[in-house]
Backbone as ProteinMPNN parsed JSONL, in Angstrom:
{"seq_chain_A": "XXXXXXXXXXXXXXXXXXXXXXXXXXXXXXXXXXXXXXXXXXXXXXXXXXXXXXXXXXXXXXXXXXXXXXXXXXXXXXXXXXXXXXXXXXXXXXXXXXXXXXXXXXXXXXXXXXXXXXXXXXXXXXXXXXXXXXXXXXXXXXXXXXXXXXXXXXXXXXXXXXXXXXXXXXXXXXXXXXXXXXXXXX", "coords_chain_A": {"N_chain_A": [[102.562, 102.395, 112.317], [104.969, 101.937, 114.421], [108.276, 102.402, 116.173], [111.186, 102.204, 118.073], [113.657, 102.088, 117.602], [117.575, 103.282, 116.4], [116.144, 106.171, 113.596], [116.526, 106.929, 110.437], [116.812, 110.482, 109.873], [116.07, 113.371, 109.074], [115.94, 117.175, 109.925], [114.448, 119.989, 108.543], [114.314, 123.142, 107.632], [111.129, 123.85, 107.8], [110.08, 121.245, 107.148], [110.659, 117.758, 107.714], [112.554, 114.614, 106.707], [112.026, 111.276, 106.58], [113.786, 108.173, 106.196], [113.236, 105.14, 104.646], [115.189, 102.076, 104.371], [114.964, 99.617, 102.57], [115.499, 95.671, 102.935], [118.636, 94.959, 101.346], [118.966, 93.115, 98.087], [120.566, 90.563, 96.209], [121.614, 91.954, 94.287], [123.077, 95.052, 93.118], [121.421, 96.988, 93.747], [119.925, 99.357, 95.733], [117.094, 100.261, 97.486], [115.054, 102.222, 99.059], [112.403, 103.708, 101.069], [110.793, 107.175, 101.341], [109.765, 109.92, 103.404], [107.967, 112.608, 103.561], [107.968, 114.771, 105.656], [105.432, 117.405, 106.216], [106.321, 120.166, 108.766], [103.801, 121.612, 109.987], [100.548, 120.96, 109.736], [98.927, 121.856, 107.194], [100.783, 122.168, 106.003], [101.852, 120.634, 103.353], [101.047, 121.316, 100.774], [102.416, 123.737, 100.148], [105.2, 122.632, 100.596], [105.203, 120.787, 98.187], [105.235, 122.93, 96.748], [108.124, 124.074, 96.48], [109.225, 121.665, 96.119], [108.371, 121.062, 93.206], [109.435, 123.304, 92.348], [112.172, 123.566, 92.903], [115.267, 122.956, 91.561], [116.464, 119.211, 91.782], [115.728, 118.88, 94.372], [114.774, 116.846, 95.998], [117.224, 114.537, 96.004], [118.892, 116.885, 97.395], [118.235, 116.717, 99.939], [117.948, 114.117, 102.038], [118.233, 112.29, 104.004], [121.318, 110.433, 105.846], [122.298, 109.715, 108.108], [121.623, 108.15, 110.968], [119.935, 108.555, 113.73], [118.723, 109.414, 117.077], [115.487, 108.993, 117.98], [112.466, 110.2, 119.19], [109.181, 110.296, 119.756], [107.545, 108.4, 117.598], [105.549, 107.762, 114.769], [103.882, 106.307, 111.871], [101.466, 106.083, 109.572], [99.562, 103.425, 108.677], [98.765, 102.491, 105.289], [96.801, 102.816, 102.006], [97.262, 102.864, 98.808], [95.917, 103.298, 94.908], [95.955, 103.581, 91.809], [95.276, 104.196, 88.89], [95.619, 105.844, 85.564], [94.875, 107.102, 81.841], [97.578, 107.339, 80.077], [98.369, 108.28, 77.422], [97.814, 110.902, 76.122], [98.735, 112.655, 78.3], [101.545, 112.598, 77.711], [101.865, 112.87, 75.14], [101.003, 115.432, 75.084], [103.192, 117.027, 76.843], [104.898, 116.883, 74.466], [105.898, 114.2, 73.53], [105.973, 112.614, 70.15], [107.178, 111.471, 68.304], [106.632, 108.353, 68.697], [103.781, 108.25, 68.359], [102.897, 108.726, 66.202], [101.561, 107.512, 63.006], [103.089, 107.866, 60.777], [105.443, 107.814, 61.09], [106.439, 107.063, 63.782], [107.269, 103.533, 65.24], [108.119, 102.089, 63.36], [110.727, 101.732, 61.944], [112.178, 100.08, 64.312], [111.264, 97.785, 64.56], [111.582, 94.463, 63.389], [110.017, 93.405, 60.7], [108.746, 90.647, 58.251], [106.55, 91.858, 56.984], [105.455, 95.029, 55.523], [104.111, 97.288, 57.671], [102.853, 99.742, 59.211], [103.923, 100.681, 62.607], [102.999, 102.132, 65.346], [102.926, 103.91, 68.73], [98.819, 103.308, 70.069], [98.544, 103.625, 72.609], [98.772, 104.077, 76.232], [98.707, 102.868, 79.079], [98.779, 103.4, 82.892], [99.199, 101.528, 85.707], [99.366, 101.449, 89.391], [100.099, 100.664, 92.317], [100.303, 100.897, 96.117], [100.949, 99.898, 99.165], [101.287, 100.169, 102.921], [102.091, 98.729, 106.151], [102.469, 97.454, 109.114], [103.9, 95.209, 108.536], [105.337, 95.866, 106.403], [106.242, 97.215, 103.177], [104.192, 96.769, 99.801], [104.271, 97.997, 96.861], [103.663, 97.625, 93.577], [103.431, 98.57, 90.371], [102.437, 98.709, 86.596], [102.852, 99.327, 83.375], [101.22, 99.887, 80.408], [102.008, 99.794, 77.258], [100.083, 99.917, 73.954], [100.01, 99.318, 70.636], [99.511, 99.641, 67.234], [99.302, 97.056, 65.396], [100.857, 95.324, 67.646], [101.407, 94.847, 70.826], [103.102, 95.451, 73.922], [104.221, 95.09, 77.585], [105.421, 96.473, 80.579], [105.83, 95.895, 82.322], [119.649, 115.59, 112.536], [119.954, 115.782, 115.213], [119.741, 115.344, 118.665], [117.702, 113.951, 119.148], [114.709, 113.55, 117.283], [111.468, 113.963, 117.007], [109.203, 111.85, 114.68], [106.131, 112.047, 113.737], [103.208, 111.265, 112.055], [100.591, 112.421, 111.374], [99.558, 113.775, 109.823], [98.953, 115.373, 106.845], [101.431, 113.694, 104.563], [104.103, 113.967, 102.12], [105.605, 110.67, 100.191], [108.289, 108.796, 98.384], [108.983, 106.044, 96.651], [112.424, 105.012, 96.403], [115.177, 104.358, 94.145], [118.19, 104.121, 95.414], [120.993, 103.901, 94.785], [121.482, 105.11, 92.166], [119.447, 107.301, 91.8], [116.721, 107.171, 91.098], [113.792, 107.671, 91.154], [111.326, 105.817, 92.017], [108.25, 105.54, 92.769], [105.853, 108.151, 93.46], [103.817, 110.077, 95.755], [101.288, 111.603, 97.729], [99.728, 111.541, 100.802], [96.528, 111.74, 102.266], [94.308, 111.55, 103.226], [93.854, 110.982, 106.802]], "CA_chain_A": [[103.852, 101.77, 112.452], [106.155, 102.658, 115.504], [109.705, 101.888, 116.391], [111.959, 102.692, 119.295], [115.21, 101.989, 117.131], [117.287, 105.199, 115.532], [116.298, 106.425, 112.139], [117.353, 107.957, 109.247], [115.466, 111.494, 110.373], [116.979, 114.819, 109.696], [114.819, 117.856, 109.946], [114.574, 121.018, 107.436], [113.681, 124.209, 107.896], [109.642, 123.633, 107.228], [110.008, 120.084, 107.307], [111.67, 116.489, 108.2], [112.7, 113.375, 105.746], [112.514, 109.751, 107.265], [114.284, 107.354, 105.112], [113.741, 103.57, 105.663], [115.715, 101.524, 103.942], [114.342, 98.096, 102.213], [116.663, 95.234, 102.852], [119.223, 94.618, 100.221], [118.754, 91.66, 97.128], [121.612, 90.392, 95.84], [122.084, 92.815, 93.442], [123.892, 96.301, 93.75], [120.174, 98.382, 94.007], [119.21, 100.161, 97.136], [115.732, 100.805, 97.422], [114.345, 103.206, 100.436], [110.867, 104.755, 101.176], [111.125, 108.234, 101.715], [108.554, 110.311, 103.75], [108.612, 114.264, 103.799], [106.705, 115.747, 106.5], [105.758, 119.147, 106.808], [105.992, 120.807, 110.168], [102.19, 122.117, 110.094], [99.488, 120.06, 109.395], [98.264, 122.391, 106.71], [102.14, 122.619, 104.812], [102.022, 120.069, 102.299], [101.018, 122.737, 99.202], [103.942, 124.73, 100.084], [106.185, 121.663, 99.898], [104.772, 120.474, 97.027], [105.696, 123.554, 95.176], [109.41, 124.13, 96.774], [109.904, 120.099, 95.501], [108.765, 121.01, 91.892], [110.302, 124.473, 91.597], [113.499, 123.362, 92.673], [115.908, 121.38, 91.114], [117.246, 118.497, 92.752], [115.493, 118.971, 95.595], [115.11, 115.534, 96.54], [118.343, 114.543, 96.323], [119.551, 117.24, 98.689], [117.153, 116.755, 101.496], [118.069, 113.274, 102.028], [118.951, 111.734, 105.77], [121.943, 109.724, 105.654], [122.72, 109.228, 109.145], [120.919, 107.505, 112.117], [119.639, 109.622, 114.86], [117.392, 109.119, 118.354], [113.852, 109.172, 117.449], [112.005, 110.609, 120.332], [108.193, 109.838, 118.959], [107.758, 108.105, 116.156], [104.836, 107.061, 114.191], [103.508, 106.748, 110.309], [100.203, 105.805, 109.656], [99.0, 102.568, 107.184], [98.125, 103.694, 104.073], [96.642, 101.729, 100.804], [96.675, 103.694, 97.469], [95.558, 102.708, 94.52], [95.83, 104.688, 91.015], [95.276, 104.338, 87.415], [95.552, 106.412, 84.719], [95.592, 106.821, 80.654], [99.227, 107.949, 79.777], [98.624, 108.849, 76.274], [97.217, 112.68, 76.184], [99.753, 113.508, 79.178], [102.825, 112.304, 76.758], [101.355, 114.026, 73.938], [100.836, 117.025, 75.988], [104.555, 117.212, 77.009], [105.204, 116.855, 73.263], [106.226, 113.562, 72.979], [105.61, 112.733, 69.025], [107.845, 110.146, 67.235], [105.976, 106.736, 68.835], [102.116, 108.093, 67.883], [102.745, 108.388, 64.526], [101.309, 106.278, 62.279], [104.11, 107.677, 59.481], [107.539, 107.286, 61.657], [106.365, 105.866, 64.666], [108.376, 102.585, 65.73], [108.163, 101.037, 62.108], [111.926, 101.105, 62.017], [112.835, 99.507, 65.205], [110.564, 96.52, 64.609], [111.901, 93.747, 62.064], [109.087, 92.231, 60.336], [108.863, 90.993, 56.917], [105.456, 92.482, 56.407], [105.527, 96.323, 55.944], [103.45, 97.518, 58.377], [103.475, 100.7, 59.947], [104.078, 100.244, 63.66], [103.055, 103.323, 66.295], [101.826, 103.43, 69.64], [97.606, 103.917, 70.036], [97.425, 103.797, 73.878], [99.88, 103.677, 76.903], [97.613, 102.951, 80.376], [99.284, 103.013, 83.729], [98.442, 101.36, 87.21], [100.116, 101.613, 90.614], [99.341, 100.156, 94.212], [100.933, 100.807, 97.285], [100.56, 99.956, 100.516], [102.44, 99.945, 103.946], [101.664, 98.469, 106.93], [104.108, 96.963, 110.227], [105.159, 94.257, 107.775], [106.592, 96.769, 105.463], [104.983, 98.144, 101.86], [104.203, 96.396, 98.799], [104.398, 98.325, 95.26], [103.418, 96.624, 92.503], [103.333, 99.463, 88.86], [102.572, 98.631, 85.236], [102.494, 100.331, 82.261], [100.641, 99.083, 78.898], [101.596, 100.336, 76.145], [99.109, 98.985, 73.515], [100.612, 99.277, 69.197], [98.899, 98.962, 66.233], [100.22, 95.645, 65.281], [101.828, 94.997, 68.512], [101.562, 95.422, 72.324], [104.15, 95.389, 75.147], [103.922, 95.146, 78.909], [106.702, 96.357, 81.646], [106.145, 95.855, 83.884], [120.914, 115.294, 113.611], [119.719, 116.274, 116.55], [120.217, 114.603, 119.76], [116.139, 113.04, 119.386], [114.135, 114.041, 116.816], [110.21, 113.575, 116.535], [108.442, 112.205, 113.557], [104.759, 111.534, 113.967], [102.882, 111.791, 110.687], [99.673, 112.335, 111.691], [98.6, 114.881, 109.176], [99.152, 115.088, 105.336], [102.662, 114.13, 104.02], [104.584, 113.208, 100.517], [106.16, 109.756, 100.241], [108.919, 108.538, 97.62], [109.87, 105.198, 96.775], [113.683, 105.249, 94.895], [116.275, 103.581, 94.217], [118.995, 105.27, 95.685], [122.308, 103.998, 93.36], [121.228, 105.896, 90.566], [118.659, 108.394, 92.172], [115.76, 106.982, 90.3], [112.185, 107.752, 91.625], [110.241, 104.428, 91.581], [107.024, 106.058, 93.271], [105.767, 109.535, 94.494], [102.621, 110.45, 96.207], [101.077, 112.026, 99.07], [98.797, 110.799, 102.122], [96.008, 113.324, 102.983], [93.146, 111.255, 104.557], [94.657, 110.205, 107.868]], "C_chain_A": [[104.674, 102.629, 113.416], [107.164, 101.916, 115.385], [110.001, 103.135, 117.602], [113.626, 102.452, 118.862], [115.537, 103.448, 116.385], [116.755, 104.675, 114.372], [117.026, 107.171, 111.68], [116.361, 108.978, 109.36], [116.587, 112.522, 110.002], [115.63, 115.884, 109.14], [115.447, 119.093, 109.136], [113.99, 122.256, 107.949], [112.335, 124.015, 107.009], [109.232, 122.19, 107.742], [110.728, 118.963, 107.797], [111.406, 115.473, 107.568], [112.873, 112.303, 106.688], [112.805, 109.14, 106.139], [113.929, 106.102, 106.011], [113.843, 102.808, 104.368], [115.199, 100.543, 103.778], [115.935, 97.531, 102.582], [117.015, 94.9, 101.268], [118.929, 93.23, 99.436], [119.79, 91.241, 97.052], [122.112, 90.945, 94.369], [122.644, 94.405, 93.804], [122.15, 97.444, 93.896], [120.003, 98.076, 95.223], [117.627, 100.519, 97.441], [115.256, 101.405, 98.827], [112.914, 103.95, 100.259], [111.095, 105.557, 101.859], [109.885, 108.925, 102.17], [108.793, 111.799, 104.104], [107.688, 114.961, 104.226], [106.658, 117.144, 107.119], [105.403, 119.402, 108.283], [104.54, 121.073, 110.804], [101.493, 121.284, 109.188], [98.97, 120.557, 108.01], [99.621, 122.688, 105.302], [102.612, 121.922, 104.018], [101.718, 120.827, 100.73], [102.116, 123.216, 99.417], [104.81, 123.74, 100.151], [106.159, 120.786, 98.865], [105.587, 121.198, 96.264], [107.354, 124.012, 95.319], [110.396, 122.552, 95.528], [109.879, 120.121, 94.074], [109.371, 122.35, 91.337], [112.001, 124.64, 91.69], [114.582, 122.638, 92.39], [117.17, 120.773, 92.189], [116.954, 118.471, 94.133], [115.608, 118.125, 96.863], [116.102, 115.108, 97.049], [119.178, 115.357, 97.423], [118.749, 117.258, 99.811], [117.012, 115.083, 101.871], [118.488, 113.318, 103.554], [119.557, 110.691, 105.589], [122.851, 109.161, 106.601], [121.16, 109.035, 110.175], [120.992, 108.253, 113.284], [118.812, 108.774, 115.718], [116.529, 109.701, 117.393], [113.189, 109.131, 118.882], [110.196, 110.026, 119.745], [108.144, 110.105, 117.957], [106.405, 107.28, 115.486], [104.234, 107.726, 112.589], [102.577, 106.152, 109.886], [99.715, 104.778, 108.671], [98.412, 102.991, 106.648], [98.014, 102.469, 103.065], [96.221, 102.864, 99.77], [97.004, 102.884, 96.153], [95.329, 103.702, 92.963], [95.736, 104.083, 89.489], [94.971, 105.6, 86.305], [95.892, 106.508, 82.863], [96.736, 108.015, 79.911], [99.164, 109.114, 78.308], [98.425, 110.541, 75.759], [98.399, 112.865, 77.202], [100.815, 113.465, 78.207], [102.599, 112.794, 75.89], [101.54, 115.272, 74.234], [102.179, 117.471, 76.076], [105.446, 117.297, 75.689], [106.124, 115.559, 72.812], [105.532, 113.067, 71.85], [105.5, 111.515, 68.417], [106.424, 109.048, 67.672], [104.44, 106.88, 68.324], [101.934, 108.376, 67.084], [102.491, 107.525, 63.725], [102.531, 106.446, 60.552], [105.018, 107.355, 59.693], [106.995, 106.462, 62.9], [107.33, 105.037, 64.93], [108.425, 101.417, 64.608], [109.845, 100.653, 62.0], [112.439, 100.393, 63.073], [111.789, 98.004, 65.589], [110.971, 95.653, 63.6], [110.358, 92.77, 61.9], [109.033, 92.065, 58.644], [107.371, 91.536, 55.753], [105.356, 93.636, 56.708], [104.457, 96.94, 56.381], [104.206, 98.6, 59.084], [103.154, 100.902, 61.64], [103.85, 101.572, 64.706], [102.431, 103.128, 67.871], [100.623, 103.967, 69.901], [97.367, 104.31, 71.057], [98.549, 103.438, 74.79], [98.674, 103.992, 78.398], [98.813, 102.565, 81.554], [98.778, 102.893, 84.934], [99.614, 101.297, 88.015], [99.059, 101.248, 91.41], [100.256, 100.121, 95.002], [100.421, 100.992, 98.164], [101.582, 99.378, 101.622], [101.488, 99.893, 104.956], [103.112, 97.846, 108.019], [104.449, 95.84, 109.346], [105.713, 94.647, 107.063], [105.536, 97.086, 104.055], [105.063, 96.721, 100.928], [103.819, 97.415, 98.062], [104.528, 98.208, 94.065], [102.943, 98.496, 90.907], [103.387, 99.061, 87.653], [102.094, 99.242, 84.374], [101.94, 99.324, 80.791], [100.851, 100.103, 77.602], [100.938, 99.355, 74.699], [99.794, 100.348, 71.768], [99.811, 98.764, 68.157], [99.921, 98.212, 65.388], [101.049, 95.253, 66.634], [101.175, 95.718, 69.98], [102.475, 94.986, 73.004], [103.396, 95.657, 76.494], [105.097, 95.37, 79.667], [105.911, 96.979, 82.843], [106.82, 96.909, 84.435], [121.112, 116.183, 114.593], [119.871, 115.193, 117.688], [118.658, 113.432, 119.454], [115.302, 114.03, 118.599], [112.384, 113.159, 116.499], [109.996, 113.395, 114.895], [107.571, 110.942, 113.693], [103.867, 112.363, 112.578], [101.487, 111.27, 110.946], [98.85, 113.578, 110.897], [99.897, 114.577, 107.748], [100.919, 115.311, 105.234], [102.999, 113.537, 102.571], [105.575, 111.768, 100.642], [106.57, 109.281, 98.817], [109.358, 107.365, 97.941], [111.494, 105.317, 96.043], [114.609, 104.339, 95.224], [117.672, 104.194, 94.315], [120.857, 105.238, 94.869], [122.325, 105.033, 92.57], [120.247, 107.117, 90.673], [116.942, 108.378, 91.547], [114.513, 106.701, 91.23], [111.374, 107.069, 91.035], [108.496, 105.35, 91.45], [106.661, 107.375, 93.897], [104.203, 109.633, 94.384], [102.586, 111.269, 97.111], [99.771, 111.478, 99.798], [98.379, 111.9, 102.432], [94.754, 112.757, 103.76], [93.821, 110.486, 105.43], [93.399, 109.693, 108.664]], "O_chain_A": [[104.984, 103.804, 113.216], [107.178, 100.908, 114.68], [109.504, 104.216, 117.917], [114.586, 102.602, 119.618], [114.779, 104.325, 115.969], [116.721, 103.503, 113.997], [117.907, 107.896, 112.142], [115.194, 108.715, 109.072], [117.722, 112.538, 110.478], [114.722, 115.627, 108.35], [116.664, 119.254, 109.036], [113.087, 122.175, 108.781], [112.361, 124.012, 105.778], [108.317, 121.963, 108.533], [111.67, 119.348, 108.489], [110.237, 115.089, 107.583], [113.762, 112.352, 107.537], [112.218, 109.435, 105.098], [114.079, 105.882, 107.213], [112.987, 102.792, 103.483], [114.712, 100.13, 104.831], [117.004, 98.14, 102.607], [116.255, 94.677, 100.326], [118.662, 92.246, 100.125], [120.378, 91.507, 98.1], [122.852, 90.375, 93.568], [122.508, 94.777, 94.97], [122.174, 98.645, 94.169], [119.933, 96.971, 95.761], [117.558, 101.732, 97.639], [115.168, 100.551, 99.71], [112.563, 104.655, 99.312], [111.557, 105.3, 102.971], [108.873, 108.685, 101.512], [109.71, 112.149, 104.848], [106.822, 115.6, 103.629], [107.313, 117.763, 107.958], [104.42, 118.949, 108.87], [104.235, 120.77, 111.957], [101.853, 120.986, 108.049], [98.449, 119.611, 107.42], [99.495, 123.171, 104.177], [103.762, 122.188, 103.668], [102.414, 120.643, 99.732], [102.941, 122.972, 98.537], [105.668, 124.127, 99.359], [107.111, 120.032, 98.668], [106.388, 120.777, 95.429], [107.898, 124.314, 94.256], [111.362, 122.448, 94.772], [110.772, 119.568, 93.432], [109.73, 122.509, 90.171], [112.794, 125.332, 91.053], [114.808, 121.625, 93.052], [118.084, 121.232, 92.875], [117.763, 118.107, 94.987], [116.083, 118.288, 97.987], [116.247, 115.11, 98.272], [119.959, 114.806, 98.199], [118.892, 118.186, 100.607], [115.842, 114.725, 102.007], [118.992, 114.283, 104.13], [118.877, 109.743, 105.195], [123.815, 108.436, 106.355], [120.064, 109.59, 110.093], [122.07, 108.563, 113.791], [118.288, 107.717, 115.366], [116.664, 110.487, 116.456], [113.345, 108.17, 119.636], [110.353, 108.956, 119.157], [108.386, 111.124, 117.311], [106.317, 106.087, 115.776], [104.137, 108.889, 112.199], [103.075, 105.045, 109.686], [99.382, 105.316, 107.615], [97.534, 103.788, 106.982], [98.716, 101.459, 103.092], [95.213, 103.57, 99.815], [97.925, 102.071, 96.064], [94.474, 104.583, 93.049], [96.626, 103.255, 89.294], [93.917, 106.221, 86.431], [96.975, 106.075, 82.467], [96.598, 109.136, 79.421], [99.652, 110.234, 78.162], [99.164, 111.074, 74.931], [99.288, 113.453, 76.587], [101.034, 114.597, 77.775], [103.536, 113.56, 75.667], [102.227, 116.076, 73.605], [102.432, 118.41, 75.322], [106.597, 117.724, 75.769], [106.964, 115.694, 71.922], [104.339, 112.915, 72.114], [104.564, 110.782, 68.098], [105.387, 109.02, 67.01], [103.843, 105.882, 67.92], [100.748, 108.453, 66.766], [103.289, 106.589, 63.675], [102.724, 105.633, 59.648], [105.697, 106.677, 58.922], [107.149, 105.241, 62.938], [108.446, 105.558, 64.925], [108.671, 100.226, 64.797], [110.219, 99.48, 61.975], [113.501, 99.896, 62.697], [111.692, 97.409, 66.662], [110.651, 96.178, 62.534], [109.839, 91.894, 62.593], [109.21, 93.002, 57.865], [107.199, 91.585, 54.535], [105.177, 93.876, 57.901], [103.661, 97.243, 55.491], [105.381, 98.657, 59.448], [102.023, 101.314, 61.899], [104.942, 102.126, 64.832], [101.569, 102.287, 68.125], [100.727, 105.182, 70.07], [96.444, 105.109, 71.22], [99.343, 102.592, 74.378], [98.037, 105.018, 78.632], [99.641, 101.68, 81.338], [98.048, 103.758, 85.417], [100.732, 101.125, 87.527], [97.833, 101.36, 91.377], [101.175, 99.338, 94.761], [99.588, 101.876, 98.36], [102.416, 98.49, 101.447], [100.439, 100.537, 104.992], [104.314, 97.823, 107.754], [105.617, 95.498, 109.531], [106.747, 94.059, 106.749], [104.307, 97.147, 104.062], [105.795, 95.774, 101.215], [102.839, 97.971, 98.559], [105.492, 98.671, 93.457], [101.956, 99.22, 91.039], [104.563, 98.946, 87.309], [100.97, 99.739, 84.453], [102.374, 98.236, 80.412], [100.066, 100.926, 77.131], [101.336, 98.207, 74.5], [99.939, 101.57, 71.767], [99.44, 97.591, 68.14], [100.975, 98.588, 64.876], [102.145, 94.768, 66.356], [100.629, 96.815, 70.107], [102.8, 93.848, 72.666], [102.315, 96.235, 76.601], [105.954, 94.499, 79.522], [105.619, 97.86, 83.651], [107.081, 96.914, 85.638], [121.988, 117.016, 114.827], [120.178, 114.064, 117.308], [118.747, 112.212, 119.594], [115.126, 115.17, 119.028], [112.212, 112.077, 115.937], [110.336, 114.199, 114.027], [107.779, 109.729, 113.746], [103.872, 113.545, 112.236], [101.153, 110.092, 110.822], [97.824, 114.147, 111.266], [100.98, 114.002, 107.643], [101.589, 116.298, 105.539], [102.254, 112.754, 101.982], [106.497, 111.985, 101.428], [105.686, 109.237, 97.961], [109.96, 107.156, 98.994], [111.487, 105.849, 94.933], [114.802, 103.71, 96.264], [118.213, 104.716, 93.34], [121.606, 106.163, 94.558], [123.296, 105.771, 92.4], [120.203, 107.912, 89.734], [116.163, 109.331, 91.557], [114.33, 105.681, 91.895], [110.775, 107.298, 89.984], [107.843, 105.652, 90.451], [107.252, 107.658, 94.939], [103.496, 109.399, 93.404], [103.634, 111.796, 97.486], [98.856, 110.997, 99.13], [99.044, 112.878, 102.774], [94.247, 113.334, 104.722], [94.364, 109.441, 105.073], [93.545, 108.987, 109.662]]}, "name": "protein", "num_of_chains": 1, "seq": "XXXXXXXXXXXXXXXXXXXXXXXXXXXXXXXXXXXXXXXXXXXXXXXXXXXXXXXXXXXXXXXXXXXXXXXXXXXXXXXXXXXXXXXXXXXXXXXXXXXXXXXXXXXXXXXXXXXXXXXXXXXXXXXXXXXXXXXXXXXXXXXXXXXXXXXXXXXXXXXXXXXXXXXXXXXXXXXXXXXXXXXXXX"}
């Protein structure tokens, strides 16, 4: 994907954020795909661990003005992920819901007492971007004994992403990180 219009580009010491903006719905959310490319082909580990050792990182490394874009390209990408949720959430010490003694028996009305917990929470993701723009489709399963649910600024700055970078979808109202990955086979 190229362009010859500005972007949203500002560059970091190490690295440089492109923002591109989805168009608006008719609702007040923002949604943007964010792309954070390290300087050296080889400096995605070291921005990896800057992004989880520091807080808020995201948020301040944002580009919120429109600059020249001197070359510009970002490479189609299709990823494709599943994983089962339940051991990571455990792990982190979430408790209450995989109980079969407290669990989610109170926040269920039924008139048969049944004790309500969750057995299994599976999640998939797909994204892909190409010159017509991305699709990102994510669902989560959580699966209940008795019950399942589904929910779904520089004068011209280069950015050619031709070697491994991290990409964020979010919703920028509220700061909420739809999607995060990274692109390493180019």
């Amino acid at each position: 994907m190229t362009s010859t219009k500005k972007q949203y580009v500002r560059a970091f010491d190490g690295f440089k954020v492109l923002r591109l903006p989805y168009k608006q719905g008719k609702d007040m959310c923002k949604f943007s795909m964010y792309f954070f490319l390290p300087d050296v082909k080889d400096g995605l580990p070291s921005l990896l661990e800057k992004i989880g050792s520091e807080s808020k990182f995201i948020e301040r490394h944002l580009p919120y003005q429109e600059v020249k874009v001197g070359d510009f390209l970002i490479t189609k990408f299709k990823i494709n992920s599943d994983f089962e949720a339940f051991a990571v959430l455990k792990g982190l010490g979430l408790v209450l819901p995989f109980s079969c003694d407290d669990g989610l028996t109170e926040m269920v009305e039924s008139n048969v007492r049944v004790n309500f917990y969750v057995s299994s929470i599976f999640h998939k993701s797909f994204i892909e971007l190409n010159e017509e723009g991305t699709k990102a489709v994510a669902v989560s399963v959580v699966h209940g004994r008795g019950t399942s649910c589904s929910w779904g600024i520089a004068d011209k700055l280069d950015f050619v992403a031709d070697h491994p970078f991290l990409f964020v979808i979010r919703e920028d109202t509220m700061g909420v990180v739809l999607f995060f990955g990274q692109v390493l086979n180019l």
